[in-house]
N, C-alpha and C positions, 0 to 999 in steps of 0.2 A: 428713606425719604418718601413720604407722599406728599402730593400736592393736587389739590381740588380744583377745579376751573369753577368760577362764576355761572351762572344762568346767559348771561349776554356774552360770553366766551365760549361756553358750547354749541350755543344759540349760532355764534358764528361760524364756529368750525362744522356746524351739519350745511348750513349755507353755501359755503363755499366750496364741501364736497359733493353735494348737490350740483352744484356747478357745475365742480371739474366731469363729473361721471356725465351728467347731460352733454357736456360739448367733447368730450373727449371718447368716444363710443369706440369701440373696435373697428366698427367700419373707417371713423373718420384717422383712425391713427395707422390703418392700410392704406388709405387714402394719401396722408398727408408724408410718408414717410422717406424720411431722407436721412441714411448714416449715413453720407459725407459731408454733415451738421453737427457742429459739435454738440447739441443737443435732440440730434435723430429726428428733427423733425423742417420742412420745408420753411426755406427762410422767410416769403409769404406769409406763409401762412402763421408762422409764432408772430412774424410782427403784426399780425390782425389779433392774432390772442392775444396780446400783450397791450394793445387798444380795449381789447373785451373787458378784460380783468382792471384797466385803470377807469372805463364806463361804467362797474357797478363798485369801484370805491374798494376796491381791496388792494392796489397799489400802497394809495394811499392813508388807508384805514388807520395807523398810531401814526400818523404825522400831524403838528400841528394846523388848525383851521387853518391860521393866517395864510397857509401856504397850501391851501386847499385841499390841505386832510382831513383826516376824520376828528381827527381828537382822541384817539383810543391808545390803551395802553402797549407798554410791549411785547406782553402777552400774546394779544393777536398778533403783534410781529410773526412770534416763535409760531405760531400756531398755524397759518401765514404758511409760512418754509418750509414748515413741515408737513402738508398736506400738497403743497405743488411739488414737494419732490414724491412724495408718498404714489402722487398720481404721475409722475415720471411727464408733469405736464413741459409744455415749450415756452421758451422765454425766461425762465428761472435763472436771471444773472443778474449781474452785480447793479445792472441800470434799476433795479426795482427793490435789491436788499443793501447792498452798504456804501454804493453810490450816494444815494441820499441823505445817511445816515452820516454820511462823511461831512453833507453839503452843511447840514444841521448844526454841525460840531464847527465847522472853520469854513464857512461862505463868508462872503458878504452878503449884507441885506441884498444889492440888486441882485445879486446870483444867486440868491434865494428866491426873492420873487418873480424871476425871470426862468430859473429850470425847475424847479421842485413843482411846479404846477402839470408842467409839460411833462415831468417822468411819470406825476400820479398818474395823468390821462395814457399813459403809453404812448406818448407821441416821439422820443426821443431817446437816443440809446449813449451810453458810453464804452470805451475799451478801457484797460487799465496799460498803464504806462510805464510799466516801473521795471521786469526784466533786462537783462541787456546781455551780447552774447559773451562777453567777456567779462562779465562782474560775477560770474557764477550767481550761486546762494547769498552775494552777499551785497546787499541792494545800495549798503554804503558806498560800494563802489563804482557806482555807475561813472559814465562817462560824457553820457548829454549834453553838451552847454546851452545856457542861454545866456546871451549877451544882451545888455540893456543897453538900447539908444533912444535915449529921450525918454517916448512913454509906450514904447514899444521893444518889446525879446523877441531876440530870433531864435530860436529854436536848431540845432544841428546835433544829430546823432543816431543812434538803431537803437529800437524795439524789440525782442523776442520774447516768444512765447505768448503775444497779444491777441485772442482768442478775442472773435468777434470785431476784429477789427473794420474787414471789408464791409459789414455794415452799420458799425457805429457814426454816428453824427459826431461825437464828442469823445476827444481819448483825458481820462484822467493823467495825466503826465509829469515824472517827475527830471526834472534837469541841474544842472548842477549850475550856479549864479556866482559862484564867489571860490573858484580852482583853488585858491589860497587856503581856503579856510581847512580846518581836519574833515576828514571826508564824512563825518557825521553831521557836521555844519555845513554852511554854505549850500545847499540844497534849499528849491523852492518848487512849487506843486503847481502847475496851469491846465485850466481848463481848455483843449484846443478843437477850434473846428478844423475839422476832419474835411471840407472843402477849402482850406486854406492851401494855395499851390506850394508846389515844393516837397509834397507826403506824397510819398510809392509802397504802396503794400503789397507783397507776396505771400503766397498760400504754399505749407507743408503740410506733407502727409503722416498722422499719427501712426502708429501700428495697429487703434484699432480702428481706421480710414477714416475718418473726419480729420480738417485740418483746421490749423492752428495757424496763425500769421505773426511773419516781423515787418517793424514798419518801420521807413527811413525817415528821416528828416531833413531837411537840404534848405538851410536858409529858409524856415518859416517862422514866419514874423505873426506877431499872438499881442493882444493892446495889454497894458499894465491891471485894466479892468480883468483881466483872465486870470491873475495869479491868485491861489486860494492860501490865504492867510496873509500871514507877513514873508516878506522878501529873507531869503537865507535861514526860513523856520519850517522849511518844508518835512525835516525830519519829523518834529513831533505832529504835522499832518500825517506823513504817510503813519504812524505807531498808529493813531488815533484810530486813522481808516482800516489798517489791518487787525486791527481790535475786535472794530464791528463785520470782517470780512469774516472774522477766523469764529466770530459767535453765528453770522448767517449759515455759513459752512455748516457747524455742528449740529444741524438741523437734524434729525435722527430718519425724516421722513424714509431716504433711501434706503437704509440697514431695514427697516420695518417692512419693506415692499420685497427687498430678497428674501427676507425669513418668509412671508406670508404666500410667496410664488415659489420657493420650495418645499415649502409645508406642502403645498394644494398639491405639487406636482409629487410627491412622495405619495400622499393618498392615494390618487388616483391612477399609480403605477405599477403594474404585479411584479411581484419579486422572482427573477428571474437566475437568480445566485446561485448558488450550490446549496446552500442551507435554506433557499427558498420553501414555504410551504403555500398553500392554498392564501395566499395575501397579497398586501401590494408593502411598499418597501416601509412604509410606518409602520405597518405589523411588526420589521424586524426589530427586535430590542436595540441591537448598536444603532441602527438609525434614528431609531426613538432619541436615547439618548444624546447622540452629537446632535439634535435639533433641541434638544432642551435645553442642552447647555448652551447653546447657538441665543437662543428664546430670554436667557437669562441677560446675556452680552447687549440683547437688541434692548433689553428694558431697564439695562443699567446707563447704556449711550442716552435711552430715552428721559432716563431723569437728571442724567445731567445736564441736557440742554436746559431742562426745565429748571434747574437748579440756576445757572447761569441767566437767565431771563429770570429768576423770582429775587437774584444779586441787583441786576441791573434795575428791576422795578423797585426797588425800595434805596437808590441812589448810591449802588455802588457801581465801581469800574467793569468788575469782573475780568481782569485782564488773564491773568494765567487761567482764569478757570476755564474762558472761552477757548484759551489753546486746549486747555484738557479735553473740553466736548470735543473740540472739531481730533483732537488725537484717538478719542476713543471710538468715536465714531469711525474714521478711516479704517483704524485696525479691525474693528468689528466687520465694516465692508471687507477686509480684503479677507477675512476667515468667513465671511459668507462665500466670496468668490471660490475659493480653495474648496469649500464643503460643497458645493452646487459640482463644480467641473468633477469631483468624484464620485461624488453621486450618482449623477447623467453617463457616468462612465464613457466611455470612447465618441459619441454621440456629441456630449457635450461640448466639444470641441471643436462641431462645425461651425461654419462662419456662418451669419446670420441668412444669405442668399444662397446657401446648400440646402438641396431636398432632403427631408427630413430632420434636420436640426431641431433639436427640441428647447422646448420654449421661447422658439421663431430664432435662435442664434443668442438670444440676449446674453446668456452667461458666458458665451466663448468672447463677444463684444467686450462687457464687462470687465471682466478678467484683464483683459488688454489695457481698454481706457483706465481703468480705477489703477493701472501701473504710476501712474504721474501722481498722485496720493501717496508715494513717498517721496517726492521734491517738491511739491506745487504747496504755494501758500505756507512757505516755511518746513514742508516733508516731517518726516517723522524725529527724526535726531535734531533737528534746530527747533523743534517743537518742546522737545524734551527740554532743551537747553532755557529755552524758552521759562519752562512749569517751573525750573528750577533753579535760576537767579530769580525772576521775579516774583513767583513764589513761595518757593521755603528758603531764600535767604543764603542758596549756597554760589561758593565763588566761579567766577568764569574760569572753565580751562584754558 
């Protein structure tokens, strides 16, 4: 596969990496630095970047005018996700990639004209709603109710795994409306303010220290204006929205930044082996090697995003393929992680606030965090499952 970018899609990807390199200096990311963020960086301070970025218009750059986008295509979506993860920037969540994209697909006009302005400008965040501790993997089962009185649900039930919770405005939320119905029915999707009384949130600690929250619910009452779609069609909301989660996901930015941070770090490291000679560890052939092969992985995840975004621009779904990106993607990550931690040999395994840890802890971090990359967002085996009823046709086990 090749694929060529236009003059005004390059044009914008030097733009915005111009950007990220100007605001994000090495001083400012010593500065600003916070792992116990699920994105390493002080809560402050991404929700001011995350204002930056929707003041020069790259929030909302392929969103419609009406709604105070740009107009541009999906293209720079991709291009978009894959340079703010590239630059491991902050704020790179779901309030800015398939929150909106969801609002797009199944809002109402008011809830369109009312949030989608407010996300391009970075004024406002969401959680996602949809784990629970007892439904495992399998999202049809949730347990949530919402009860309808009048022109008002109440809301009762648990959250887990809600990342970003404690400082979202808004949890995308799903609830079950109709017990009766098969548990694939009967589901409906609300938008909830998160100052609405009766929501308690607590913080867990991952294994690689940032934490993650579940949220309760206890009799919160949410107006009928909140429910996104139709009443008991929640199901084909959330597919829709996990569509556009699992194509943001497959952004290759990430895999591109560990090859590129262990390439550097191989150069400019002597080879200290047994079969060591007058070099640094590129010289050695094996290492050569497992980075080319490494190199090929990182530019096959990269054109499959691209493949998936050149689907999606020419008016198709891309449903299975966006699970493919985001599956090959992940696996690419976790063979960079595997190839990094034995590289760095013994070293590589200090925690990020250990003297001496090389390349400041990131790969020992890494390693850790990138573990939920085989459960989160569908994991690896329901991903598969996924590529292959919906896309080649083969039956459910």
């Amino acid at each position: 596969m090749e694929f060529a970018f236009n003059v005004e899609q390059e044009a914008f990807r030097a733009k915005l990496c111009a950007f990220l390199d100007a605001e994000l200096t090495d001083e400012v990311r010593e500065q600003h630095r916070d792992l116990r963020e699920w994105d390493g960086w002080e809560a402050g301070f991404a929700d001011a970047f995350r204002r930056r970025l929707g003041a020069r218009g790259y929030i909302a750059a392929p969103w419609p005018t009406e709604y105070g986008g740009g107009g541009r295509d999906i293209i720079d979506r991709v291009l978009f996700a894959e340079e703010m993860e590239y630059h491991g920037a902050p704020a790179f969540d779901r309030s800015i990639t398939y929150i909106p994209d969801a609002l797009l697909q199944f809002g109402s006009e008011a809830q369109k004209q009312e949030l989608l302005p407010r996300l391009g400008r970075g004024e406002c965040t969401f959680f996602l709603g949809y784990s629970e501790p007892d439904a495992g993997s399998d999202l049809a089962g949730l347990q949530t109710r919402a009860e309808q009185r009048g022109d008002t649900f109440v809301i009762t039930g648990q959250k887990a795994y809600s990342s970003g919770a404690d400082r979202a405005d808004y949890g995308w939320v799903a609830a079950r409306t109709d017990p009766d119905a098969p548990k694939h029915r009967g589901i409906s999707l609300f938008i909830v303010d998160m100052t609405s009384p009766g929501i308690e949130i607590a913080g867990h600690a991952t294994t690689a220290g940032w934490e993650h929250h579940s949220v309760a619910f206890d009799q919160v009452e949410v107006p009928r204006s909140a429910l996104v779609g139709e009443l008991n069609e929640g199901w084909r909301v959330i597919m829709g929205a996990i569509d556009a989660e699992r194509a943001s996901l497959g952004a290759p930015g990430l895999v591109r930044a560990q090859l590129d941070r262990l390439v550097e770090h191989c150069r400019e490291t002597p080879d200290e082996g047994p079969a060591g000679l007058a070099g640094t560890l590129l010289d050695d052939d094996a290492v050569a090697d497992r980075l080319a092969r490494l190199a090929i992985e990182v530019d096959a995840a990269q054109l499959t995003s691209y493949w998936v975004a050149s689907l999606v621009a020419h008016g198709e779904r891309g449903q299975h393929e966006a699970s493919l990106a985001l599956l090959y993607k992940r696996e690419t990550a976790r063979a960079l992680d595997v190839a990094a931690l034995e590289l760095l040999g013994p070293t590589g395994a200090l925690r990020p606030d250990a003297p001496g840890a090389p390349l400041g802890g990131a790969v020992e971090r890494e390693y850790l965090d990138h573990l939920y990359f085989h459960f989160a967002a569908g994991g690896f085996d329901i991903t598969r499952n996924v590529i292959a009823t919906r896309g080649l046709g083969l039956p459910r086990g």
